[in-house]
C-alpha positions as CSV (number, residue, x, y, z in Angstrom):
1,X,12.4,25.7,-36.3
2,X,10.1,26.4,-33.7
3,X,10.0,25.9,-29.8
4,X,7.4,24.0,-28.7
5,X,7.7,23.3,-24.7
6,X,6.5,25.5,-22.2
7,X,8.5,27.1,-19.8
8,X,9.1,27.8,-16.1
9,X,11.3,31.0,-16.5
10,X,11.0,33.7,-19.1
11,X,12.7,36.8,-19.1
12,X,11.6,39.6,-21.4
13,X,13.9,43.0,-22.0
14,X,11.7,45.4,-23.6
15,X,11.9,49.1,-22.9
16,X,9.8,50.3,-25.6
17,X,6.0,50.1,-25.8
18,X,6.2,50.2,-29.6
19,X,5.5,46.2,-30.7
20,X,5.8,44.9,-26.6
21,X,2.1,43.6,-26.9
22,X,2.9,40.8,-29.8
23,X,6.1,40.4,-27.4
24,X,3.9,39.8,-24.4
25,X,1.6,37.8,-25.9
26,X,4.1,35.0,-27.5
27,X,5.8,35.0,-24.4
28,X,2.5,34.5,-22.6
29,X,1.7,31.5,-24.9
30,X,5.0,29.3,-23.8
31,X,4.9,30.2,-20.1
32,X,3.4,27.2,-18.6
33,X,0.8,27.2,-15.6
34,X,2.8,27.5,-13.0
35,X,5.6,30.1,-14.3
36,X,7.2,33.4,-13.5
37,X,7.5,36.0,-16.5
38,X,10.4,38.9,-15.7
39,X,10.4,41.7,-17.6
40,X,13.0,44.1,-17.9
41,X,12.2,47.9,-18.5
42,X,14.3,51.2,-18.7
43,X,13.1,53.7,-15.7
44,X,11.1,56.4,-16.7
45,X,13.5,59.3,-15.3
46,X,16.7,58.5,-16.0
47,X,18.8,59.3,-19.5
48,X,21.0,56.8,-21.2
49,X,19.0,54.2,-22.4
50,X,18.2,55.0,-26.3
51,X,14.3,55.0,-25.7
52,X,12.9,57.9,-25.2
53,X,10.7,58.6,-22.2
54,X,7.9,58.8,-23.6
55,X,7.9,55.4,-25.0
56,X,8.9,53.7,-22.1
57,X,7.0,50.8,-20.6
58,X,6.2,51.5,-16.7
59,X,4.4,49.1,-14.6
60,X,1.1,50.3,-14.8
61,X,1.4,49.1,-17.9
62,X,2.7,45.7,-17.4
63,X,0.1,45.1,-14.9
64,X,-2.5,46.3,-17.3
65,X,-1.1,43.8,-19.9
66,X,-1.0,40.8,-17.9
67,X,-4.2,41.0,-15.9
68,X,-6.3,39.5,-18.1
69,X,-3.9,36.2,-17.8
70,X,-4.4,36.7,-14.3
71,X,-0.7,37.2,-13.6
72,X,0.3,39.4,-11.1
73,X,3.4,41.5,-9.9
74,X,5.0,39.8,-6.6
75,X,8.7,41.1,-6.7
76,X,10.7,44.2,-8.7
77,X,14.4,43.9,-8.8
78,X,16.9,47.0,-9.8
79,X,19.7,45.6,-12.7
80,X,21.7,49.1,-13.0
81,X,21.2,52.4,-13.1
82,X,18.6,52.6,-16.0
83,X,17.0,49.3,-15.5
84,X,14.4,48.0,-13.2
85,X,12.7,43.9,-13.6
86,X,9.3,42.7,-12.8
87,X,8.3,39.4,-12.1
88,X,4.9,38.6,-12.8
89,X,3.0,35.0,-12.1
90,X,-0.1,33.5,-10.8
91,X,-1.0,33.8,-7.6
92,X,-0.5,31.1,-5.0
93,X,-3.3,29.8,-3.9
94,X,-3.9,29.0,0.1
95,X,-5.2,26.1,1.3
């Protein structure tokens, strides 16, 4: 069955670039207007997590990925050691 609403909050854990642009892109599609998209990555420097540098996803390439939504980066938040989120939304517009 599938999910049809949109949502305020989605939080993506994907460390490897290998399939993360189908990810993106059906997370993109139930994010509504006004939502925040985190995304979770492994660090580029650091051993432990089972990707392999190389593979990583950095934010260069998240911002590369979600700039044609016109999402940008506002806030990055460190989980552990090996793990660093990314929030990503729409800018707020000024009046």
């Amino acid at each position: 069955r599938s999910i049809k609403d949109a949502f305020d909050f989605i939080l993506l854990w994907q460390e490897s670039r290998v399939g993360s642009r189908s990810v993106f892109d059906a997370a993109l599609k139930k994010l509504s207007p006004s939502g925040r998209l985190w995304v979770v990555t492994a660090l580029r420097k650091v051993s432990g997590p089972r990707t392999p540098a190389i593979h990583r996803i950095e934010l260069a390439d998240l911002k590369k990925a979600f700039e044609k939504e016109g999402l940008v980066n506002d806030r990055e938040a460190r989980l552990s050691a090996w793990h660093v989120a990314y929030r990503f939304g729409k800018p707020a517009h000024s009046a």
